[in-house]
C-alpha positions as CSV (number, residue, x, y, z in Angstrom):
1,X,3.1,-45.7,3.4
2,X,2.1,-43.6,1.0
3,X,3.5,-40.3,0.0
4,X,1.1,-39.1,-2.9
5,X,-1.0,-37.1,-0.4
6,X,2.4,-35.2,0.5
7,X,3.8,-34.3,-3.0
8,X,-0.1,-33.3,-4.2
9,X,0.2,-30.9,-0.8
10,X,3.5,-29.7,-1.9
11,X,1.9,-28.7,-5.5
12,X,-0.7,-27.0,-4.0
13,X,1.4,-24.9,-1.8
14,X,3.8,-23.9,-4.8
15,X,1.2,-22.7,-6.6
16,X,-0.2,-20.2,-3.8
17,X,3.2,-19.4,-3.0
18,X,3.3,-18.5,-7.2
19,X,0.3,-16.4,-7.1
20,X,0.9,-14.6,-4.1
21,X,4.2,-13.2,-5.2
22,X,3.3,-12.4,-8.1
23,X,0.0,-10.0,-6.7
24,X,1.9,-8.7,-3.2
25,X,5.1,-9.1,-5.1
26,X,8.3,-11.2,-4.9
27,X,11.8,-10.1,-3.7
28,X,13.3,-13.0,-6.7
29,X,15.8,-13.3,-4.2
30,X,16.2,-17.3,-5.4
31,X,17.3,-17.4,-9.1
32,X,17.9,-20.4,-11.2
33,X,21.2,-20.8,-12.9
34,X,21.0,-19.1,-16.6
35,X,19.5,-20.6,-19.3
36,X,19.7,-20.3,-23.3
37,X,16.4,-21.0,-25.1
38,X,15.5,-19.8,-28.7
39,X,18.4,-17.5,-29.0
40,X,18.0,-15.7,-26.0
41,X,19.4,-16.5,-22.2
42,X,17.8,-15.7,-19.0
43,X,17.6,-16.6,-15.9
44,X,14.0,-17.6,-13.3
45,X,12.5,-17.1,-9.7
46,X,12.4,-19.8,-8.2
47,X,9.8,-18.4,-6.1
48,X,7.3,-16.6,-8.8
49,X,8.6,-17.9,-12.3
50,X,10.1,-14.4,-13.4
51,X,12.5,-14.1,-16.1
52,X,15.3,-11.7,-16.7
53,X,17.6,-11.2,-19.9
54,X,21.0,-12.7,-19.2
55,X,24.1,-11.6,-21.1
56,X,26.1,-14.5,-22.0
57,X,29.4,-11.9,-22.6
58,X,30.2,-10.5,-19.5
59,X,28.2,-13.0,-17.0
60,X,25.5,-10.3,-16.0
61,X,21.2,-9.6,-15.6
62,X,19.9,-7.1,-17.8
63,X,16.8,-5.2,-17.8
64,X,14.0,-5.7,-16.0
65,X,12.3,-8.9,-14.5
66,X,9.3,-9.7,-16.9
67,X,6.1,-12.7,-16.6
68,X,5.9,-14.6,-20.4
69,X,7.7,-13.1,-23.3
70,X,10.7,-10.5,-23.1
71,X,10.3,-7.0,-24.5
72,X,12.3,-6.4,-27.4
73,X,12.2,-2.8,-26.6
74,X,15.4,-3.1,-24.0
């Protein structure tokens, strides 16, 4: 049995699921665990690939969730 048909259904699906939330919206109620990249740490949507600053320090979200690269402004 093959199961390539399945996972190339499953890709398809994610990606609607990606674009939808990101035109109607998305609640980013499932976040990834935080990460530390280039001197910064955040943490993802799982659902719609949003980021948000994460402070190390005292364990807690900062700012605003944001699509690509952070703002330095905040």
């Amino acid at each position: 049995m093959h199961n390539g048909h399945v996972t190339e259904t499953g890709q398809v699906t994610g990606r609607i699921s990606n674009f939808m939330a990101r035109v109607f919206g998305c609640r980013h109620a499932e976040l990834s665990r935080p990460f530390s990249h280039g001197g910064r740490a955040y943490r993802s949507c799982l659902n719609c690939g949003a980021q948000r600053r994460f402070n190390l320090g005292d364990w807690q979200m900062q700012g605003d969730f944001y699509y690509g690269n952070p703002s330095l402004a905040n």
